[in-house]
TITORNU-993813 format. One line per field, with one value per atom (N, C-alpha, C, O): atom name; residue number from 1; residue in one letter; x negated, y negated, z. Coordinates in nm, 2 decimals, padded with zeros to 4 digits. Last residue first. Layout:
N
lumgu	[CA ...] .
doba	[NUM ...] .
lomar	[A ...] .
u	[X ...] .
v	[Y ...] .
w	[Z ...] .
//
This chain:
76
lumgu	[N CA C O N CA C O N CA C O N CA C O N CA C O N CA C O N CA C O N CA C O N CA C O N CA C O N CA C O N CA C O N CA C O N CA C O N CA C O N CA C O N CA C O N CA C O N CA C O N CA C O N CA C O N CA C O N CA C O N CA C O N CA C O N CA C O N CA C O N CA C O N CA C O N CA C O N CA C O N CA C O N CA C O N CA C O N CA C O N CA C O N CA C O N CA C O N CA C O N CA C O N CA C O N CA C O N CA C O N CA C O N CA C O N CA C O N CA C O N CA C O N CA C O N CA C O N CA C O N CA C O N CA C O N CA C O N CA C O N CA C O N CA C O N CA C O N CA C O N CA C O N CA C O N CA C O N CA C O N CA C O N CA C O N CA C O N CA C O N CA C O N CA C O N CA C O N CA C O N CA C O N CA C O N CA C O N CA C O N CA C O] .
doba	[76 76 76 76 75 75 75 75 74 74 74 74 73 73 73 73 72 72 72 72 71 71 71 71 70 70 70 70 69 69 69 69 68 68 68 68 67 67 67 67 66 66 66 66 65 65 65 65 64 64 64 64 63 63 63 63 62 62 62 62 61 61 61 61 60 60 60 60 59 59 59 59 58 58 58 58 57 57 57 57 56 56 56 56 55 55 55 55 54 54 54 54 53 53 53 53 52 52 52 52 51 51 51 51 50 50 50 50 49 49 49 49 48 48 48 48 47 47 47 47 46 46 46 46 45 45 45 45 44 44 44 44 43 43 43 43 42 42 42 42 41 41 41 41 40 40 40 40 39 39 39 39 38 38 38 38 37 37 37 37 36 36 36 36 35 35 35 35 34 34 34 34 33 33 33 33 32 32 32 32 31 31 31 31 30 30 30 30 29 29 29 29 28 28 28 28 27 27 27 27 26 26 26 26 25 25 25 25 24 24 24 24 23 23 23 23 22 22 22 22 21 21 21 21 20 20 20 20 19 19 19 19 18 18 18 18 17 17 17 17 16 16 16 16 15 15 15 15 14 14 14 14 13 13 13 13 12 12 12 12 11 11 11 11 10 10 10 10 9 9 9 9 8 8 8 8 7 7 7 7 6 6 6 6 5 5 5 5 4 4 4 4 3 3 3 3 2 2 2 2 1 1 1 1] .
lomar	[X X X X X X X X X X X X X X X X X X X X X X X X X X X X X X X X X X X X X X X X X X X X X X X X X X X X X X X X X X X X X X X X X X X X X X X X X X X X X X X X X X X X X X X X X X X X X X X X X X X X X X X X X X X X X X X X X X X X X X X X X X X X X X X X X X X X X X X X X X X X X X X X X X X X X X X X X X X X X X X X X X X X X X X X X X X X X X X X X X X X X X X X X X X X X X X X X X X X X X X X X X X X X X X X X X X X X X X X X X X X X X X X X X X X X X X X X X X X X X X X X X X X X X X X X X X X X X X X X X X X X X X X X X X X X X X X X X X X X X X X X X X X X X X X X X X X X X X X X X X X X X X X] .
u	[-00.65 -00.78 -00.86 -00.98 -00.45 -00.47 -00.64 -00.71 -00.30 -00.41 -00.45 -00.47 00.04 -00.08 -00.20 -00.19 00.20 00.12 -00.01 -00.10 00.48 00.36 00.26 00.30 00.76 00.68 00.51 00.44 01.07 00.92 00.84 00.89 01.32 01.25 01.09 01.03 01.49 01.52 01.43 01.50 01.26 01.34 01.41 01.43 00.94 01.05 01.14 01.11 00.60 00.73 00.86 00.85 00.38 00.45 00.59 00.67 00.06 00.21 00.29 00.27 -00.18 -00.14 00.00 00.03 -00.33 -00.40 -00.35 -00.41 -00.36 -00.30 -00.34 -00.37 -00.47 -00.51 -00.42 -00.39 -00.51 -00.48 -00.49 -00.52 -00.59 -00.69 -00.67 -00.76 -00.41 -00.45 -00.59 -00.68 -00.42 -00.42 -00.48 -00.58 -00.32 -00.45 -00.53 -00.65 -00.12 -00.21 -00.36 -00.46 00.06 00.06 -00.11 -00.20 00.09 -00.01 -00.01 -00.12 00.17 00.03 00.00 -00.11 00.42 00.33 00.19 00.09 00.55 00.50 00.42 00.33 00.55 00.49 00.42 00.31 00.73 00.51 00.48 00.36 00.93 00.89 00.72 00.61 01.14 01.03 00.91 00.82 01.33 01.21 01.14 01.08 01.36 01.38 01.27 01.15 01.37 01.44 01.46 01.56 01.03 01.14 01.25 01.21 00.90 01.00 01.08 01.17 00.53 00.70 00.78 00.74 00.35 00.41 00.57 00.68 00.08 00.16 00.26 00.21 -00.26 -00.21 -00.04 00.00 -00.55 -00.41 -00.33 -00.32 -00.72 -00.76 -00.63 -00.63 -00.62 -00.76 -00.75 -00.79 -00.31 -00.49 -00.55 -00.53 -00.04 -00.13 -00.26 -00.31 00.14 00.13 00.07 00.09 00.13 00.12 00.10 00.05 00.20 00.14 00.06 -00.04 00.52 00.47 00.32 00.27 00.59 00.62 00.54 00.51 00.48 00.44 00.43 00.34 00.70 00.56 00.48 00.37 00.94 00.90 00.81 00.76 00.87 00.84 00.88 00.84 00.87 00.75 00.77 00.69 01.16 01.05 00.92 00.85 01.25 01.28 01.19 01.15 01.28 01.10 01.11 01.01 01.40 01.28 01.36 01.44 01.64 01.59 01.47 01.46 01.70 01.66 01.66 01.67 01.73 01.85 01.84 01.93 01.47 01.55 01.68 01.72 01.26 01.31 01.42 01.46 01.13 01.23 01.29 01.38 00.80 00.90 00.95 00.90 00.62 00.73 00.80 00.85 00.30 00.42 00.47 00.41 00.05 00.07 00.29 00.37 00.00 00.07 00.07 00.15 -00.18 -00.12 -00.11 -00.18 -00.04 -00.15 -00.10 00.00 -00.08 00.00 -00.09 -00.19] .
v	[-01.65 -01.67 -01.80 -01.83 -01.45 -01.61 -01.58 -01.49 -01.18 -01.19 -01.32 -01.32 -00.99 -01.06 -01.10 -01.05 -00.70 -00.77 -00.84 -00.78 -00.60 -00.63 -00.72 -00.81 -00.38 -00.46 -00.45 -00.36 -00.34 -00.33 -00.42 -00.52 -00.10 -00.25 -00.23 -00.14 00.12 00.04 -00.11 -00.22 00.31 00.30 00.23 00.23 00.12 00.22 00.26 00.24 00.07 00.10 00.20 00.32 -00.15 00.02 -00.01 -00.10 -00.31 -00.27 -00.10 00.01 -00.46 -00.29 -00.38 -00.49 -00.71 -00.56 -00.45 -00.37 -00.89 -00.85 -00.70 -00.61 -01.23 -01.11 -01.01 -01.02 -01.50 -01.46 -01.32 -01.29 -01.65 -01.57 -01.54 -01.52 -01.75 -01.83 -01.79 -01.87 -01.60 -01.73 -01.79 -01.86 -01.31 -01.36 -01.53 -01.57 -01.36 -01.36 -01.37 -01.43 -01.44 -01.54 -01.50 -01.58 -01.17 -01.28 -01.41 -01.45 -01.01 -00.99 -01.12 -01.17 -01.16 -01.15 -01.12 -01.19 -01.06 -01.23 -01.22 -01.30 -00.79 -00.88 -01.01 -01.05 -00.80 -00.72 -00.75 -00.75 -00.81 -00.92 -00.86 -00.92 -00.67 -00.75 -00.84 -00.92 -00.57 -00.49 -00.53 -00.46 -00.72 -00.75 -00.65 -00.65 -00.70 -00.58 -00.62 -00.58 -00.76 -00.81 -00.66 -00.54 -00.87 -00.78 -00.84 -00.93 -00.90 -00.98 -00.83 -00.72 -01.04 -00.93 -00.93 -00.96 -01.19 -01.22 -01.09 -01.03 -01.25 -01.21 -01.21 -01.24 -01.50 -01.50 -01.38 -01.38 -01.60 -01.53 -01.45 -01.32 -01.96 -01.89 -01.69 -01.67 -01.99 -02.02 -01.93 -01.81 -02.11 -02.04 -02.06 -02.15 -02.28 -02.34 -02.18 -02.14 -02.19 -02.35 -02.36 -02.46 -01.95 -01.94 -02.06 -02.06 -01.99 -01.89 -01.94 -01.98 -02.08 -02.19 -02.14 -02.21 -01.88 -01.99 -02.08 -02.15 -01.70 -01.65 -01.75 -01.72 -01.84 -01.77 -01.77 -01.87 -01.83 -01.92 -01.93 -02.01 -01.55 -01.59 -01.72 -01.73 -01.50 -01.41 -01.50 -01.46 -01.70 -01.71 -01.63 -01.68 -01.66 -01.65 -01.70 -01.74 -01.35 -01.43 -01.54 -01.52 -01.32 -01.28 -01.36 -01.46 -01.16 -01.28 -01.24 -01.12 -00.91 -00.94 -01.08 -01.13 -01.00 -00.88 -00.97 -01.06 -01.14 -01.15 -01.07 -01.06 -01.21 -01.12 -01.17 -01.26 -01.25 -01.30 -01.19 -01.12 -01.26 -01.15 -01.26 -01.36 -01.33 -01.36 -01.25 -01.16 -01.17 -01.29 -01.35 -01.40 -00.81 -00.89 -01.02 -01.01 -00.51 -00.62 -00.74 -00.76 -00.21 -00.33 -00.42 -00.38 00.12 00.00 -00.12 -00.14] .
w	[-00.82 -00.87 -00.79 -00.82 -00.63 -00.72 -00.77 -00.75 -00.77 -00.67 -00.82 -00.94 -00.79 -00.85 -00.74 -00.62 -00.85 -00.73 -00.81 -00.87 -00.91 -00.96 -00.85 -00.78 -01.04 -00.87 -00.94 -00.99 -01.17 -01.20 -01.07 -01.03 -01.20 -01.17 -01.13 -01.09 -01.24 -01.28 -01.23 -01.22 -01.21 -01.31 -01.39 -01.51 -01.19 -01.11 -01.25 -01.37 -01.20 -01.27 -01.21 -01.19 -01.03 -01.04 -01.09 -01.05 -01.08 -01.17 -01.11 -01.14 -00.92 -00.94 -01.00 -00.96 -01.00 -00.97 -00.88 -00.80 -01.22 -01.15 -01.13 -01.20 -01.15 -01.21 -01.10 -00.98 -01.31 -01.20 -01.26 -01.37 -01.53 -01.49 -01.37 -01.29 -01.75 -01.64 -01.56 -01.53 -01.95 -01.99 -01.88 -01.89 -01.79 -01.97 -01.97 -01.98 -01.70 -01.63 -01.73 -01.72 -01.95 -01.83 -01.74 -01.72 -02.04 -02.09 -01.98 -01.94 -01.84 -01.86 -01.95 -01.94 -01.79 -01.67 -01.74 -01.71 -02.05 -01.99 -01.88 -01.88 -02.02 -02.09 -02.06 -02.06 -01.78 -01.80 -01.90 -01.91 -01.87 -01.77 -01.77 -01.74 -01.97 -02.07 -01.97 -02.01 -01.81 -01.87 -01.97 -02.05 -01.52 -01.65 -01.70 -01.66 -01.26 -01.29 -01.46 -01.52 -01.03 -01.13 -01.21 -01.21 -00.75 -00.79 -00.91 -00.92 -00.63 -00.75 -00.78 -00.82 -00.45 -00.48 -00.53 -00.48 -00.42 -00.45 -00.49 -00.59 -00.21 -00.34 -00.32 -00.20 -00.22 -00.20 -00.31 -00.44 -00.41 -00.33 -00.25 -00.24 -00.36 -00.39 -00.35 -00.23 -00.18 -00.19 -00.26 -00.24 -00.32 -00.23 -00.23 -00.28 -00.45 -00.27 -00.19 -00.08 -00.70 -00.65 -00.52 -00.47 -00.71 -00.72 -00.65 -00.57 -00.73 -00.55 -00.58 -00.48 -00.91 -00.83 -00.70 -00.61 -01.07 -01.09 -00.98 -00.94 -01.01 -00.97 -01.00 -00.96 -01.15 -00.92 -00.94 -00.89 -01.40 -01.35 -01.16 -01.08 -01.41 -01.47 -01.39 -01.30 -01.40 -01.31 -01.36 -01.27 -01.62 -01.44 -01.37 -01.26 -01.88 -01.80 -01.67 -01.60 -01.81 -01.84 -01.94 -02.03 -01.57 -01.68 -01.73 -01.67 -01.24 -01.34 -01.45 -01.46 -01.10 -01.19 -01.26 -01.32 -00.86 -00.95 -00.97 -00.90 -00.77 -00.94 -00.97 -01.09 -00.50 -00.55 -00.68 -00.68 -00.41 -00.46 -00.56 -00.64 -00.10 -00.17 -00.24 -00.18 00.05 -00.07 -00.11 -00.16 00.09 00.17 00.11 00.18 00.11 00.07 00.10 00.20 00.07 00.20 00.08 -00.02 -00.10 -00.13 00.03 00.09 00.00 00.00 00.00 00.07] .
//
């Protein structure tokens, strides 16, 4: 189990509302800080991996349920 500073719940958003929670969660953490997002949109790993591409937050674990996806980013 990753340890966590932030739970942001996305389920039943649709993009790019999961994209911009994890934006707004990103702004008021620190460095280093990681972030654990619940989304139930099955396009949302997309935008999350280019988002994390672009910015250089990094995400470092994805588990796929059946119906929802949990990602834990870590700020840069």
């Amino acid at each position: 189990m990753i340890e966590f500073n932030l739970e942001v719940d996305a389920s039943g958003l649709n993009c790019p509302l999961p994209l911009l929670r994890l934006k707004k969660a990103l702004m008021d953490m620190s460095s280093g800080d990681v972030v654990k997002v619940i989304a139930t949109d099955p396009a949302a790993h997309l935008d999350f991996g280019v988002y994390s591409d672009q910015t250089g937050h990094q995400i470092i674990q994805l588990i796929k349920e059946s119906n929802k996806q949990i990602f834990y980013f870590k700020k840069k």
